[in-house]
BAMI-114695 format. One line per field, with one value per residue (C-alpha): x, y, z. Coordinates in steps of 0.5 Angstrom, whole numbers, plus 500, padded with zeros to 3 digits. Each point is the difference from the previous one (the first is absolute). Layout:
N
xx: X/...
yy: Y/...
zz: Z/...
This chain:
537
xx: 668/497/496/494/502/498/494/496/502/497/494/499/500/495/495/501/499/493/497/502/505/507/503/501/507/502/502/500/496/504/499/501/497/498/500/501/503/501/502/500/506/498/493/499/507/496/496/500/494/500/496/498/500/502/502/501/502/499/502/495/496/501/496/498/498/500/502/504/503/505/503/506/503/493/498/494/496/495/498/494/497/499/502/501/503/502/501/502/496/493/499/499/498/498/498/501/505/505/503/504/505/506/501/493/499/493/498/493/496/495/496/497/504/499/503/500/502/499/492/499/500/499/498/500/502/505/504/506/504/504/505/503/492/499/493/497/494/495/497/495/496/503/498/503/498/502/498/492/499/501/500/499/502/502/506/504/506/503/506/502/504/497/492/497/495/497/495/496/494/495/502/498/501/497/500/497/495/498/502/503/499/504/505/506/502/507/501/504/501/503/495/494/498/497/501/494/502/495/492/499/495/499/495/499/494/496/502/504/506/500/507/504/506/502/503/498/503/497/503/496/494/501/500/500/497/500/498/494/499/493/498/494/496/496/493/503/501/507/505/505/504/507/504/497/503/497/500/497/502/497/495/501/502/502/498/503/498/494/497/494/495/495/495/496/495/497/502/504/507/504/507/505/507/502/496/501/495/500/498/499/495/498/501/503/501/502/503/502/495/496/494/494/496/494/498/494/495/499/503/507/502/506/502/506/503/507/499/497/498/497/498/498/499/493/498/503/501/503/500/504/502/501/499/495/498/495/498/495/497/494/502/505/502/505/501/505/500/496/499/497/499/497/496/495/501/501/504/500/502/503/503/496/498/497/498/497/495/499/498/499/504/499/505/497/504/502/497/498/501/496/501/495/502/506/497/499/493/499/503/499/502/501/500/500/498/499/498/500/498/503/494/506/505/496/495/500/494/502/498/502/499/503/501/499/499/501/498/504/497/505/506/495/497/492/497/502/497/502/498/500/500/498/502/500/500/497/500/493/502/495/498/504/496/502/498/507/505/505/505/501/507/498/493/499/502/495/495/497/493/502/504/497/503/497/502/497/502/500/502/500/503/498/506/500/504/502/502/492/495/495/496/501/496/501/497/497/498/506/501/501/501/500/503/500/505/504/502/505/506/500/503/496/494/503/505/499/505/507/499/508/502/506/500/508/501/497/504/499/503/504/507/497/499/508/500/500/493/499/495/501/493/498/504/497/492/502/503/494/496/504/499/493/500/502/496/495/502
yy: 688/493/497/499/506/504/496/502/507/500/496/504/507/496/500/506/503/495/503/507/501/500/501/506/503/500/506/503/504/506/503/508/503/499/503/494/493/493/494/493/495/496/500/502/500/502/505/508/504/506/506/507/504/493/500/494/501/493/502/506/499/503/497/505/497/502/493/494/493/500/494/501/494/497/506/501/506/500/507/503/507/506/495/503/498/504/498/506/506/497/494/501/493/501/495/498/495/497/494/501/494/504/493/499/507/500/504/498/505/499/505/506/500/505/500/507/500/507/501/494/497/492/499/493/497/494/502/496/505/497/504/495/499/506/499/500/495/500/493/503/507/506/507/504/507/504/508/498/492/495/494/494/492/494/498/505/501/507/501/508/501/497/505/492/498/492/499/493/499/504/506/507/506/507/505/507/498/492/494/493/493/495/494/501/507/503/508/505/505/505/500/497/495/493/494/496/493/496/501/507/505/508/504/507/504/497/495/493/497/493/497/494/503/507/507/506/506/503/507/501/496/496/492/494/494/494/494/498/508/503/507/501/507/502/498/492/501/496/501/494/498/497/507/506/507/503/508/500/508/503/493/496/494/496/493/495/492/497/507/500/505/497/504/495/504/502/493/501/500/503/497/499/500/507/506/505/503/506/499/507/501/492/500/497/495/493/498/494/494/506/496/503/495/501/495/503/496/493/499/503/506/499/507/501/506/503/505/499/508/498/505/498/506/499/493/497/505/495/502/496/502/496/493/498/495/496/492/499/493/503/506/502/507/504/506/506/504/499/504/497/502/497/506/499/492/502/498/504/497/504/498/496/496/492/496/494/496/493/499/508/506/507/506/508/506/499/495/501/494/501/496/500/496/498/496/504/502/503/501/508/500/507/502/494/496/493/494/493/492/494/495/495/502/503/503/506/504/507/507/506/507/508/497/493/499/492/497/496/494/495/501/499/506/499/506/505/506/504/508/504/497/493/494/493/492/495/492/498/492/494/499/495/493/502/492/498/495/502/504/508/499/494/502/501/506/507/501/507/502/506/506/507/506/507/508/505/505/497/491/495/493/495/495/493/495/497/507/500/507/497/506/507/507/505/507/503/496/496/500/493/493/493/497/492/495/500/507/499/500/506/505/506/498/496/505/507/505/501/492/498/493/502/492/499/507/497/498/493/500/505/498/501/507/501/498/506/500/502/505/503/498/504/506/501/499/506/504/500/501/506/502/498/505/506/500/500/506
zz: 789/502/497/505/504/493/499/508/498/494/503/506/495/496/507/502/492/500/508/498/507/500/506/502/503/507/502/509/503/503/507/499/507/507/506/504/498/505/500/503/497/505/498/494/497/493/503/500/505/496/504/498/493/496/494/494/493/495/493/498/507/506/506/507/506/509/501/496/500/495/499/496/497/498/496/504/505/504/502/505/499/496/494/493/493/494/493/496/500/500/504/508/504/508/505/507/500/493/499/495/496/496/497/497/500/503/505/504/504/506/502/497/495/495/492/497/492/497/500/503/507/503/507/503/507/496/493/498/495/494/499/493/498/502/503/506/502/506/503/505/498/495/499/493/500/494/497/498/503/505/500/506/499/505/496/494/497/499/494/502/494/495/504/501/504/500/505/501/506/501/496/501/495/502/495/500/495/503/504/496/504/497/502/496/497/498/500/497/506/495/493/506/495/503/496/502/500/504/502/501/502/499/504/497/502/496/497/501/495/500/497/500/495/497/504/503/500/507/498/493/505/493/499/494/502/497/502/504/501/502/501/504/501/506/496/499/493/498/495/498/494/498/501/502/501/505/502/507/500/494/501/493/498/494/499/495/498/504/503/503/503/505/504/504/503/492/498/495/497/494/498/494/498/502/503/505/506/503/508/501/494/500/492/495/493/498/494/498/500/505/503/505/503/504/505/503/496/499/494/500/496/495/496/496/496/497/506/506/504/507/506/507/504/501/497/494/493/494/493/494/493/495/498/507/501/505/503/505/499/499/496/495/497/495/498/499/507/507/506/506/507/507/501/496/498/492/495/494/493/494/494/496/506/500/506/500/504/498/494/499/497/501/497/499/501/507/505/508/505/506/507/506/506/498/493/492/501/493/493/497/492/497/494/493/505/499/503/497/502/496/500/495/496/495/503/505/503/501/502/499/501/502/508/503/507/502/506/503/506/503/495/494/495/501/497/495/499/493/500/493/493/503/495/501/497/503/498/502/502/500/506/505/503/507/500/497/504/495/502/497/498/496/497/493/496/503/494/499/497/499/500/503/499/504/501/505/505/505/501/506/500/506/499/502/504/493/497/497/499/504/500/495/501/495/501/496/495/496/493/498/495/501/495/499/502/493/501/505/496/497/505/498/504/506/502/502/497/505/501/502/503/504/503/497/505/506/506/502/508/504/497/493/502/499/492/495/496/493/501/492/498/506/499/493/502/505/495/496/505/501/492/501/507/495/494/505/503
């Protein structure tokens, strides 16, 4: 073989092996009945009018109509009336009018056109039919209707053996159990899966899916979302995340990577690495960075636990186990577990509990936050409670007692009352020139005159801006000592039994809430506490 001649042959494969089309074989269409038969040499020499009962077979497909044009040497048919194709057993193609090219092996039909595929029905009035691709597509309206769905778009494509569908434009999926709107969707007519490949909508009957990405499986009325994926239920609660796995027949759904629960109306949110929610119930958990976040005060909430449990029936119910930690701007907390709920606008602390306000720490057996009008009102400390403020690093005013009730004025602690077993330690200071210039952070260092040390059964502290007792009542009388300056680094006498600065433990921002805290000191004033408990019963 020549040279040249080889090599245009090998190029020529090479582009057809690159595109993925390779000619196919040119084969005749055969004319097998008709009732009547004309033609014109002299007009038309290539031209049979075919009338009555025709019949066409083109390799494995028969071809009927009333009426045809057959054009014998151009391998070509126009044909009116009754159309109707058949490839094998399954396939059935009707319409008006067809225009069939026997060389490219495409069939176009006008006209009520109909595609019948096993379960699955197209109707439109326009339909091009590659019998090589063996795809058939729509340009103007189409309608797919199969055991359980149907769907709409402007423009399709429809693969009758591989059971495929690919709508674009305005498309419509009916099912039994919703309606999803979107832009571009491919379908399986045989599994009834719909890849969602583009802006799509669900509409349930309570509930509406947003995604951009994932599957819907219309006969298990089951989906996996991916990107930019959103749920929303008739309340206007929203559910997000990268995946979500969502079960609207048994009502669930399964959240992975940057999952978040909002409730816009209660002003709050829950959201971590992986939860799971059941719409039915309106409950569920986070794991993995869990956070609860309240946004009905002025200064944000911001929660974490190893495991998040929230309900959202009737208001928002939140409880977290294990390593919870808390940030507001104001106040900050630790302990083991929590439980808080809208109904009552209370967050109960458990576990060896610690909040901070300011310069003040308060830890007991359990700690109750109170919030009136959308602001933390007051504080109840209950059992071993204990509340402390740090004058400088080695001074501290403390009280302690059975309970404590703090009360709480524009995100600052400014009265404390202490009930049973009242104890407290004061730093008596010289009194200030509220004349001075100097600025407080550089004034010299705070003298004290004096250390008081009080107890009675009842207790309670007025506290300043500046974090000060400027007014202390005892009732009944108190039992107390004042003991001189000098004394002041003897820790028996300036502070109060259970005394335990946990500042190392304190969460500094809302991001710090997420760094694992050494609690083991707490851990063991809590297991002494537990000894202590049984040797009194």
């Amino acid at each position: 073989m020549d040279k040249r001649i080889r090599k245009f042959c090998l190029s020529a494969l090479a582009f057809f092996l690159s595109t993925g089309t390779i000619p196919a074989e040119k084969t005749l269409i055969y004319l097998e009945h008709s009732e009547t038969l004309n033609f014109d040499e002299a007009v038309a020499p290539d031209c049979q009018i075919l009338v009555g009962n025709v019949k066409f077979r083109h390799d494995s497909a028969y071809m009927y109509c009333d009426t045809a044009y057959f054009y014998n040497q151009s391998n070509l048919i126009h044909a009116m009336g009754n159309i109707r194709m058949e490839q094998g057993d399954t396939l059935f193609v009707y319409g008006d009018r067809l225009y069939y090219d026997g060389n490219t092996k495409l069939a176009r039909l006008r006209d009520n056109v109909r595609m019948e595929n096993k379960d699955a029905t197209l109707y439109t009035d326009s339909l091009n039919y590659d019998r090589i691709k063996d795809v058939g597509y729509y340009f103007i309206w189409g309608k797919l209707v199969d055991s359980t769905n149907v769907l709409t778009s402007i423009n399709g494509s429809y693969y009758p053996d591989h059971d495929l569908a690919v709508f674009q434009r305005d498309v419509v999926l009916t099912t039994p159990d919703g309606v999803l709107y979107s832009d571009t969707l491919r379908y399986n007519t045989k599994s009834g899966m719909a890849r969602i490949v583009g802006p799509s909508t669900i509409i349930h009957d309570s509930t509406t899916v947003y995604s951009e990405k994932g599957w819907y499986d219309t006969k298990r009325d089951y989906s996996q979302l991916l990107d930019n994926s959103v749920i929303t239920d008739a309340d206007g609660r929203t559910l997000t995340a990268d995946t979500i796995f969502y079960d609207h027949k048994n009502g669930f759904a399964e959240c992975r990577i940057a999952a978040t629960l909002r409730d816009t109306a209660e002003k709050v949110m829950v959201r971590g690495d992986y939860g799971f929610y059941n719409e039915i119930k309106k409950d569920g958990y986070m794991i993995k960075r869990a956070t609860f976040i309240e946004h009905s005060q002025k200064d944000s909430l911001f929660l974490t636990a190893d495991t998040l449990f929230f309900a959202s029936d009737d208001g928002t119910d939140v409880w977290g186990n294990y390593n919870v930690q808390a940030y507001q701007v104001d106040f900050q907390s630790i302990c083991d577990s929590m439980y808080y709920t809208s109904k009552d606008s209370i967050m109960r602390l458990y576990g060896t509990p610690v909040c901070w306000n300011e310069k003040k720490q308060i830890t007991g057996d359990s700690i109750y936050m109170y919030s009136k009008d959308e602001e933390l009102d007051k504080i109840d400390v209950l059992g071993n409670a204990f509340v402390f403020m740090e004058v400088d690093t080695i001074a501290y005013n403390q009280v302690s007692g059975k309970q404590i009730r703090a009360y709480v004025n524009d995100g600052r602690v400014d009265r404390i009352d202490v009930e049973g077993n009242a104890m407290s330690i004061y730093f008596v200071e010289e009194d200030q020139d509220t004349t001075s210039t100097v600025k407080p952070e550089i004034e010299k260092e705070k003298k004290y005159v004096g250390i008081n040390r009080a107890e009675s059964s009842k207790l309670v502290v007025y506290v300043d801006e500046d974090n000060r007792p400027k007014r202390i009542t005892m009732s009944p009388a108190s039992i107390g000592t004042m003991y001189t300056p000098d004394k002041i680094t003897q820790r028996d006498i300036t502070l109060l039994e259970g005394f335990l600065n946990c500042r190392p433990i304190r969460p500094k921002d809302k991001y710090d809430i997420y760094v694992p805290k050494d609690k083991t000191v707490l851990r063991a004033v809590s297991e002494e506490k537990m000894r202590f408990k049984r040797k009194e019963r």
